[in-house]
C-alpha positions in Angstrom: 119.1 102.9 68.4 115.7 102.6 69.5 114.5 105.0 72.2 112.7 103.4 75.4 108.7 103.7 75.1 106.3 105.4 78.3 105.5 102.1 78.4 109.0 100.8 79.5 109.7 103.7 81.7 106.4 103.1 83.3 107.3 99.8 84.5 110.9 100.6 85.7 109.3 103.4 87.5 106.6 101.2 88.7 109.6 98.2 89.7 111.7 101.0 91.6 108.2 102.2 93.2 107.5 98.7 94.4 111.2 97.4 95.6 111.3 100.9 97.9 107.7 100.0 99.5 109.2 95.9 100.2 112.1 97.8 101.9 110.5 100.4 104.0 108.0 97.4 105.3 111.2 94.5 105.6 114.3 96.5 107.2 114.4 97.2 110.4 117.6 99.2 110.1 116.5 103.2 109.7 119.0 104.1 107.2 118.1 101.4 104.9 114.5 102.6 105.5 115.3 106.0 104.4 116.9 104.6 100.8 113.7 102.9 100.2 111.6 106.5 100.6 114.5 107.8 98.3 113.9 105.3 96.3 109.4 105.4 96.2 110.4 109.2 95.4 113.0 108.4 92.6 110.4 106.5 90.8 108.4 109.4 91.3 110.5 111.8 89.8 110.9 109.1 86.8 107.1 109.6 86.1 107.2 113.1 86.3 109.6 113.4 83.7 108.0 110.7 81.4 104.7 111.9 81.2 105.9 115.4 80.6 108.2 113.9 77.8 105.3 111.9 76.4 102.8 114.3 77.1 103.2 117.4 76.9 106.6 118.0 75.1 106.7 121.8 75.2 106.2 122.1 78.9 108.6 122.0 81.4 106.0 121.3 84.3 107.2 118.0 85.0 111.0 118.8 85.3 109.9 121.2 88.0 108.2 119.2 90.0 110.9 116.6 90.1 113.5 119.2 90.8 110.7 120.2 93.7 111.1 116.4 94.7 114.6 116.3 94.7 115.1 119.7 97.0 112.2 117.8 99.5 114.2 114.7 99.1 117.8 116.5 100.6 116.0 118.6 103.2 114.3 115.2 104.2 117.3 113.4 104.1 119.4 116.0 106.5 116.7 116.0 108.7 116.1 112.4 109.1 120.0 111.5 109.0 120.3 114.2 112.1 117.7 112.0 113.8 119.2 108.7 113.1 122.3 110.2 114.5 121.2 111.6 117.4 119.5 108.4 118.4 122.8 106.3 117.9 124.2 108.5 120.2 121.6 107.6 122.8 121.1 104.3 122.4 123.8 102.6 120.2 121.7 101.3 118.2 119.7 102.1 114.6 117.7 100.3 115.2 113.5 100.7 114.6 112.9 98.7 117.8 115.2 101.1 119.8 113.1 104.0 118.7 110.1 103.3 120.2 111.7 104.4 123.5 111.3 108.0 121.8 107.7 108.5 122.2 107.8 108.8 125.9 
């Protein structure tokens, strides 16, 4: 079986990267928003790994750094799922319009 170039994971890595941006700039809806920044830092993590596989075999800095990611993704997550909860509770509603009314 023939194992996937850096060239192929590149462009999934690159795809994922670009579908996340379309979402966060399309959807209104804030927990959609917040899968498209998991997704941008997926793709992330996916180049991390790569070019550390590619790369620089012997090294483990790459793995690091995406496990770095991943912890800053959950705590990131939490954080923004406590704020998308607490502002359904205000205004029923997840919506980004809706939010606006939090800046005053």
């Amino acid at each position: 079986m023939m194992e996937p170039g850096l060239n192929h994971i590149l462009f999934i890595s690159t795809a994922l990267f670009f579908i996340g941006i379309f979402g966060f700039l399309t959807r209104r809806n804030l927990i959609t928003m917040l899968m498209s920044i998991e997704l941008v830092l997926n793709s992330v993590n996916i180049n991390f790994v790569a070019f550390n596989k590619y790369l620089w075999p012997h090294k483990l800095d790459g793995l690091f750094f995406s496990i770095f990611v991943i912890a800053i993704a959950a705590a990131e997550a939490a954080v923004a799922i406590a704020i998308i909860i607490n502002l359904y509770r205000s205004h029923q509603s997840i919506d980004v319009e809706n939010a606006e009314d939090l800046k005053f």
